[in-house]
LUMGUGU-719467 format. One record per residue (C-alpha): x, y, z; residue in three letters; residue number from 1. Coordinates in steps of 0.02 Angstrom, whole numbers, plus 50000, padded with zeros to 5 digits. Each point is the difference from the previous one (the first is absolute). Example, Ala and Ser with C-alpha at 12.3 -4.5 7.8 and 13.67 -1.06 7.14 Angstrom:
LUMGUGU-719467
+-------+-------+-------+------+-------+
!     x !     y !     z ! nuke ! lumza !
+-------+-------+-------+------+-------+
! 50615 ! 49775 ! 50390 !  ala !     1 !
! 50069 ! 50172 ! 49967 !  ser !     2 !
+-------+-------+-------+------+-------+
//
This chain:
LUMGUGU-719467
+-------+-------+-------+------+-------+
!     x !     y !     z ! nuke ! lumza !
+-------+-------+-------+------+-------+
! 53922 ! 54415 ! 53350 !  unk !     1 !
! 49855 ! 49949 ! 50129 !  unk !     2 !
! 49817 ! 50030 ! 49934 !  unk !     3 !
! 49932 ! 50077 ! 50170 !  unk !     4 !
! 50147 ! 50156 ! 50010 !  unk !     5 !
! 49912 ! 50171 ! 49968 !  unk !     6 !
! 50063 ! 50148 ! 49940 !  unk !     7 !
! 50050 ! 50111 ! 50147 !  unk !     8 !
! 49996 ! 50193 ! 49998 !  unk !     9 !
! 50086 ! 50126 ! 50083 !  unk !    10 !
! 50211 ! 50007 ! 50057 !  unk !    11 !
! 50099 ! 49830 ! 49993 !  unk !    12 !
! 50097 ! 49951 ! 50162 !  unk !    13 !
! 50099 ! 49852 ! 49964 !  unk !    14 !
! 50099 ! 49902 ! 50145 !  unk !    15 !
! 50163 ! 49881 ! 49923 !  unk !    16 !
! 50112 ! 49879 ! 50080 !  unk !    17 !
! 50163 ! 50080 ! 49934 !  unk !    18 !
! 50145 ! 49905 ! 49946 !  unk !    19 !
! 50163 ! 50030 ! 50007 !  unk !    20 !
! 50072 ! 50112 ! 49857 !  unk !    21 !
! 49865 ! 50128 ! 49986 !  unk !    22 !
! 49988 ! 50167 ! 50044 !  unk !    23 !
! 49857 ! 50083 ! 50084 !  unk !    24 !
! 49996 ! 50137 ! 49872 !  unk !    25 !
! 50075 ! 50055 ! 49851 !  unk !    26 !
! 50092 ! 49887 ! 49896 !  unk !    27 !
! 50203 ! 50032 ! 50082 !  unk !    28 !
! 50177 ! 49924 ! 49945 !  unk !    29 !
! 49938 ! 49883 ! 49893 !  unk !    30 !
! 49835 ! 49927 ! 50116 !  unk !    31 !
! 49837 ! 49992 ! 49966 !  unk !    32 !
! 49868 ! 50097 ! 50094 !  unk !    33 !
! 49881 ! 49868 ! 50109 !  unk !    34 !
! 49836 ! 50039 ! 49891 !  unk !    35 !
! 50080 ! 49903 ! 49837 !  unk !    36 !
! 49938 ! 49860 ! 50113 !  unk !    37 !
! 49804 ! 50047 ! 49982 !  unk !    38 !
! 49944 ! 49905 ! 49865 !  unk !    39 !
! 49875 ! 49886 ! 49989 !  unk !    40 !
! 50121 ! 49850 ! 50007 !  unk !    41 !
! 50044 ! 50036 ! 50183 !  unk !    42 !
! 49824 ! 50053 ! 50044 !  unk !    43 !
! 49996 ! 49909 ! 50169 !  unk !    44 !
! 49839 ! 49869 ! 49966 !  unk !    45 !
! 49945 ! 50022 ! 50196 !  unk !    46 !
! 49963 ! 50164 ! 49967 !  unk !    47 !
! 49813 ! 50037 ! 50059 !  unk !    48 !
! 50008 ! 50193 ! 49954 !  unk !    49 !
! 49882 ! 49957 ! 49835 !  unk !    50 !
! 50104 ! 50110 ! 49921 !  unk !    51 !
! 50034 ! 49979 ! 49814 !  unk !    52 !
! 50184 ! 50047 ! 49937 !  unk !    53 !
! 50034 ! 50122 ! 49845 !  unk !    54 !
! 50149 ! 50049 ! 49949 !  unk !    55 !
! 49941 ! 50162 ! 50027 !  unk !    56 !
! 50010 ! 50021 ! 50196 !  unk !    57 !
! 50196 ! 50003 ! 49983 !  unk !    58 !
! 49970 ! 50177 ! 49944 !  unk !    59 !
! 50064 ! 50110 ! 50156 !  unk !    60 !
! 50030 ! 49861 ! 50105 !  unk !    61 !
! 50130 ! 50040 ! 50135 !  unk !    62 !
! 50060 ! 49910 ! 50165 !  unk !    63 !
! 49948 ! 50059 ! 50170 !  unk !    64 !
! 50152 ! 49997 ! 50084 !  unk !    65 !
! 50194 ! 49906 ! 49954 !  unk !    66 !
! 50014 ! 49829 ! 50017 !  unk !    67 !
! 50203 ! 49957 ! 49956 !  unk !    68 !
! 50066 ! 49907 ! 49848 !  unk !    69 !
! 50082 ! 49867 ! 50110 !  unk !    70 !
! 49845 ! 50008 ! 50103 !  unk !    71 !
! 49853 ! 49889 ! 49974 !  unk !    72 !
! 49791 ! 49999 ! 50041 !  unk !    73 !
! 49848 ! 50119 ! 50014 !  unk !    74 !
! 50012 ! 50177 ! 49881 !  unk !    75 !
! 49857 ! 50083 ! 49976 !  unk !    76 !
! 49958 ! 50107 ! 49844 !  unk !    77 !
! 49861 ! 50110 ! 49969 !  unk !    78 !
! 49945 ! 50105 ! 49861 !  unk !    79 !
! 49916 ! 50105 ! 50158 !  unk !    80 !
! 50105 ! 50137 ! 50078 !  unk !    81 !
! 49903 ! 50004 ! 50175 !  unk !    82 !
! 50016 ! 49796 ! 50023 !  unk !    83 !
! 50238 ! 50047 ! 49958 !  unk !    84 !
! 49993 ! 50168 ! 50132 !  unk !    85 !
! 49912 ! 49872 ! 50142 !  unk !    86 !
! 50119 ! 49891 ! 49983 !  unk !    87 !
! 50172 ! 50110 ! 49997 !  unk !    88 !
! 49933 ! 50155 ! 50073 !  unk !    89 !
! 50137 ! 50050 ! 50128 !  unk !    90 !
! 49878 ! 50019 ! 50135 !  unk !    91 !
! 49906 ! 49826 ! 49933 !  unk !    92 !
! 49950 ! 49864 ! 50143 !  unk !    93 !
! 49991 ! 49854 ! 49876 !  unk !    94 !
! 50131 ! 49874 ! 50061 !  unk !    95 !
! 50098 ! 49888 ! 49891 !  unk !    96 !
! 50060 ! 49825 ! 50062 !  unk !    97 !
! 50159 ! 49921 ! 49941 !  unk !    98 !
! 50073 ! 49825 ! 50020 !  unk !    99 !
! 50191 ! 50035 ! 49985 !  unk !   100 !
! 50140 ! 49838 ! 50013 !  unk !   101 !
! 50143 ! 50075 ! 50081 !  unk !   102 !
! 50197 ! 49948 ! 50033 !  unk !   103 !
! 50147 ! 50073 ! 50062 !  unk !   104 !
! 50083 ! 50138 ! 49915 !  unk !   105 !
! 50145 ! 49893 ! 49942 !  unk !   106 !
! 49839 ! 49848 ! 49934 !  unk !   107 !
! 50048 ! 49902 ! 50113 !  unk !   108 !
! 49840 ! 49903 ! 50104 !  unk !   109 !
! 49952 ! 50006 ! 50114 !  unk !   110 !
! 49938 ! 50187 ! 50012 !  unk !   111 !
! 50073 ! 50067 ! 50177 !  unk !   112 !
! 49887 ! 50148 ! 50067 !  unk !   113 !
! 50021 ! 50071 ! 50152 !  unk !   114 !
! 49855 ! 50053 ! 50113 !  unk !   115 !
! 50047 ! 50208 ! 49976 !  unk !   116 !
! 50008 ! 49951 ! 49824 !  unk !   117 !
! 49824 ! 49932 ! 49985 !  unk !   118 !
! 49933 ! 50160 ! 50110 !  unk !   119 !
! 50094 ! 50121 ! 49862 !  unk !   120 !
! 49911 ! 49903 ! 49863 !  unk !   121 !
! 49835 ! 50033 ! 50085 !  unk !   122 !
! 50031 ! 50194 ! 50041 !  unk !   123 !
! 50169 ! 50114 ! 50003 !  unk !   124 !
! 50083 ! 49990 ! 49829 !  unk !   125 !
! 50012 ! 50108 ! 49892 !  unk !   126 !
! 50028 ! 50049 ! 49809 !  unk !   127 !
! 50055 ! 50115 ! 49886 !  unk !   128 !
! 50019 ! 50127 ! 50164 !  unk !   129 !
! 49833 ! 49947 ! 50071 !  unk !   130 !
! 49908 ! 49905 ! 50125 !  unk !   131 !
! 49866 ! 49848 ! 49941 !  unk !   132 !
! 49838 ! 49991 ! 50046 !  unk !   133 !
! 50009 ! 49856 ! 50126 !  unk !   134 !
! 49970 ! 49816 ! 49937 !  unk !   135 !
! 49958 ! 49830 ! 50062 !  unk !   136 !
! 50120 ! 49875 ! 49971 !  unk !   137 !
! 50023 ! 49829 ! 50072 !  unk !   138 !
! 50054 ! 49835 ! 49978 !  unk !   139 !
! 49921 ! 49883 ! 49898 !  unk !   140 !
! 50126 ! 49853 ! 50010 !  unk !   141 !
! 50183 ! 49971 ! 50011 !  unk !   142 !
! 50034 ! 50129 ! 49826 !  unk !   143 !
! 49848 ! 50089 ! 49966 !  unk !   144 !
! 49942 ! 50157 ! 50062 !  unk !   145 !
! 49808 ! 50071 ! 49985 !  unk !   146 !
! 50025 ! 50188 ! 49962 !  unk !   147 !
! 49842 ! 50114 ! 50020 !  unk !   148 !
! 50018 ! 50179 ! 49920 !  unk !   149 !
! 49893 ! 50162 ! 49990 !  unk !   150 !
! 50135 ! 50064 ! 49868 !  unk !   151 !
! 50081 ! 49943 ! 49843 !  unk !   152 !
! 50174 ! 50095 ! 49992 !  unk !   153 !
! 50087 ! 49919 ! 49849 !  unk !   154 !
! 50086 ! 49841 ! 50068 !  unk !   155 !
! 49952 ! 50046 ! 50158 !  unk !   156 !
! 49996 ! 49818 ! 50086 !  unk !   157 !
! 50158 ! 49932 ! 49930 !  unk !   158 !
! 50091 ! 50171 ! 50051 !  unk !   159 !
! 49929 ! 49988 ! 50189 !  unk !   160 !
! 50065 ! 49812 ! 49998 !  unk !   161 !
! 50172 ! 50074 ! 49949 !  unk !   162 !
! 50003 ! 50100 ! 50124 !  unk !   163 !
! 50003 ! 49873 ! 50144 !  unk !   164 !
! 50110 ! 49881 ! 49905 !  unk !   165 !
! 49886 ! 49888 ! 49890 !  unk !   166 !
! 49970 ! 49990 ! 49818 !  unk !   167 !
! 49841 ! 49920 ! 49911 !  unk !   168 !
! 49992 ! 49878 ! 49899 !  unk !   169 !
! 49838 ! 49996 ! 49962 !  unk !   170 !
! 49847 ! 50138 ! 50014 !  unk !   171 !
! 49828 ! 49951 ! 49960 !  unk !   172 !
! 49850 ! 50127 ! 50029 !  unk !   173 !
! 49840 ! 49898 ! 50056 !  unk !   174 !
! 49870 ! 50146 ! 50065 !  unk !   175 !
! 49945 ! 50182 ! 49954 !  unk !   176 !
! 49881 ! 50087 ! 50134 !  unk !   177 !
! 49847 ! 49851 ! 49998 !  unk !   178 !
! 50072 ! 49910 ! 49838 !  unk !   179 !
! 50109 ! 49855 ! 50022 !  unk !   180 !
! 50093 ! 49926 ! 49841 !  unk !   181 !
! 49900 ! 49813 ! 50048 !  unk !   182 !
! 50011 ! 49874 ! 49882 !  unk !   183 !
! 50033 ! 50092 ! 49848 !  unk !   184 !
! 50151 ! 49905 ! 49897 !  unk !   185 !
! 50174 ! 50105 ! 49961 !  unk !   186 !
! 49990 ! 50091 ! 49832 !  unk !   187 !
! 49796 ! 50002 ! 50005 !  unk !   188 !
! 49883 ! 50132 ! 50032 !  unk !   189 !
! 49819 ! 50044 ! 50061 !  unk !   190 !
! 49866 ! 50125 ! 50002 !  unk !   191 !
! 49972 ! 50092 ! 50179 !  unk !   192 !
! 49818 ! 49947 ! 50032 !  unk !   193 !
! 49846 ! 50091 ! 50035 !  unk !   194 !
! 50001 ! 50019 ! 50198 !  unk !   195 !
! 50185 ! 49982 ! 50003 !  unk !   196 !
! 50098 ! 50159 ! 50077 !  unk !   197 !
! 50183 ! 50037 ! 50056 !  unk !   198 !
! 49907 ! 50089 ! 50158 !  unk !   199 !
! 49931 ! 49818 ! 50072 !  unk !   200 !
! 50064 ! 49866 ! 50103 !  unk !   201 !
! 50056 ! 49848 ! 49916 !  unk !   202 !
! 49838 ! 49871 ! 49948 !  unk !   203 !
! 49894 ! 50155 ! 50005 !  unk !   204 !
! 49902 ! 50059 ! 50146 !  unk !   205 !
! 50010 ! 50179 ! 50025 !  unk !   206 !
! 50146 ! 50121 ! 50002 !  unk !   207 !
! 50198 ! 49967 ! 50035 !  unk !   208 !
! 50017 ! 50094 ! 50147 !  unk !   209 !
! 50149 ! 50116 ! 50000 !  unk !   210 !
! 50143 ! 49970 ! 50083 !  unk !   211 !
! 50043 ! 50075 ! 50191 !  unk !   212 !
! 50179 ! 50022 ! 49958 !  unk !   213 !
! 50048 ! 49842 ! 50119 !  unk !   214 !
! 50130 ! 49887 ! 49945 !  unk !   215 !
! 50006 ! 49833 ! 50025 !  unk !   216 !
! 50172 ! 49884 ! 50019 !  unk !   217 !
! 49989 ! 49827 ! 50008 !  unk !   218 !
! 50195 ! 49905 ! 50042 !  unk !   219 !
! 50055 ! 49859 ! 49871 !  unk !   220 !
! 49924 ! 49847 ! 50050 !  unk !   221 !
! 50083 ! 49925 ! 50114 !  unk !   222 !
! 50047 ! 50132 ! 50100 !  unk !   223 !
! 49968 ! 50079 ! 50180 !  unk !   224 !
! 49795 ! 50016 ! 49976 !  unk !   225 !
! 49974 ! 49847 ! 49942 !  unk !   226 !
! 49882 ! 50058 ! 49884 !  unk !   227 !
! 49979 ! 49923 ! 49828 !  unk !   228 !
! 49915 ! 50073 ! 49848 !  unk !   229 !
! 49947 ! 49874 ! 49864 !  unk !   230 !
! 50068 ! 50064 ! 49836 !  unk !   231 !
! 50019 ! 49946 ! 49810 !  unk !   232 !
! 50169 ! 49956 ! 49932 !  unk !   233 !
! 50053 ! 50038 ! 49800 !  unk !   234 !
! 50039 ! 49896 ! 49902 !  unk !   235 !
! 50172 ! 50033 ! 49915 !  unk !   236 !
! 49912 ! 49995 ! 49827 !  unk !   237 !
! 49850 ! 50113 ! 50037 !  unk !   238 !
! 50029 ! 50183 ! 49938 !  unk !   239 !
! 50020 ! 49964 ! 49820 !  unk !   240 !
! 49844 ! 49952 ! 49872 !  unk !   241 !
! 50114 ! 49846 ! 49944 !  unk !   242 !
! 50052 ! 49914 ! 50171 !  unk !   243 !
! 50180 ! 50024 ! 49969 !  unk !   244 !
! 50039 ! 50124 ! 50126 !  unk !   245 !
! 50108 ! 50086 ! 49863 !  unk !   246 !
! 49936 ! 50116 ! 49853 !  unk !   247 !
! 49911 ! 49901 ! 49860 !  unk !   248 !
! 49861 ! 50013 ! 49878 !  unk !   249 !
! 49869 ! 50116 ! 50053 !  unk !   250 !
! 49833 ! 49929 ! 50043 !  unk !   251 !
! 49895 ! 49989 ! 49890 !  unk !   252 !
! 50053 ! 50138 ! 49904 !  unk !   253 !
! 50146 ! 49965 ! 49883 !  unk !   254 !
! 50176 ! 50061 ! 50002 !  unk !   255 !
! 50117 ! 49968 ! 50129 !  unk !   256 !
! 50049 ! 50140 ! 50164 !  unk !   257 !
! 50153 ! 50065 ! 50000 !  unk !   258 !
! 50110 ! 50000 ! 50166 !  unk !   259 !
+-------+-------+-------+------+-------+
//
């Protein structure tokens, strides 16, 4: 354990790179809640919090907000109930960011969206009886979509790509409000910093500025505007702790996940 960590005070808020085959919550059908993953093993060593772990701060430790089992990348959880309600509150303007691989509803690549599709992604569907909050969703190349949210229904993204004919292959969260997932590795976890908030722009500098309700849609590269949006591809094996793409040992921690 470094020499120079001090013992920090007050409520823990913890930020992990999810794997595949945990649960947010509550250990469900056999999987194991996300937090089995804070030990000091997977302590992420570019963490500049100063922080020291205990076992202790698992005590009351709860996620802000779902992040899937088949879904990968940034959940927050907090032993502090004001950091979870900013973050879910209904009427919350912290935005999450999603990079989601996408293909046609059969699998087959590659993904075909039409421009009224992409417009309904971004505002006009709804679920469960009722309208979203309107999005921003673009291209990012030719299969992945960047989904921006205001709302977390449960599988919210991979039920709006059903309904204009896609399916996703992949879902990886990468930003909450002003904190972005960065460099931290899958299956490790870090401290939120001193100065760090959900309620700044990315790289600090002030407040995230709430969204105007606007929606953005950017065509498939390629297409009619021309326009092209740099974007990072998966890799088949990223999602699971072991590189297999398939469920294996659990990192770090022992035992192996059950599908």
């Amino acid at each position: 354990m470094r020499s120079w960590w001090i013992r920090g005070r007050g409520r823990r808020r913890i930020l992990i790179n999810k794997p595949v085959g945990y649960v947010s919550g509550q250990a469900e059908d056999g999987y194991r809640p996300a937090k089995v993953l804070v030990t000091a093993e997977n302590h992420w060593a570019g963490d500049r919090s100063l922080i020291r772990y205990s076992p202790k701060q698992l005590r009351s430790l709860v996620p802000a907000g779902r992040l899937d089992i088949d879904s990968v990348g940034l959940l927050v959880l907090t032993q502090d109930g004001r950091i979870a309600r900013q973050i879910i509150d209904e009427r919350s303007t912290i935005d999450k960011e999603y990079i989601v691989r996408v293909a046609n509803r059969d699998g087959s690549m590659p993904p075909r969206l039409s421009e009224e599709g992409l417009a309904l992604l971004n505002h006009g569907l709804e679920l469960d009886g009722k309208p979203l909050l309107p999005a921003q969703v673009e291209w990012l190349n030719e299969s992945e979509l960047r989904f921006v949210l205001r709302e977390g229904k449960k599988r919210q993204i991979r039920r709006m790509c059903e309904l204009v004919g896609l399916k996703v292959t992949r879902l990886k969260r990468v930003r909450v409000g002003g904190i972005e997932l960065g460099g931290l590795p899958l299956g490790q976890w870090r401290y939120l910093a001193e100065g760090e908030g959900f309620d700044r722009r990315p790289g600090g500098g002030g407040r995230a500025a709430p969204s105007n309700g606007r929606s953005r849609a950017r065509l498939r590269p390629g297409e009619a505007s021309g326009r092209r949006r740099a974007g990072r591809r998966f890799s088949h094996e990223e999602g699971r702790p072991d590189g297999s793409g398939r469920p294996g040992r659990s990192f770090r921690s022992g035992g192996r996940s059950r599908r």
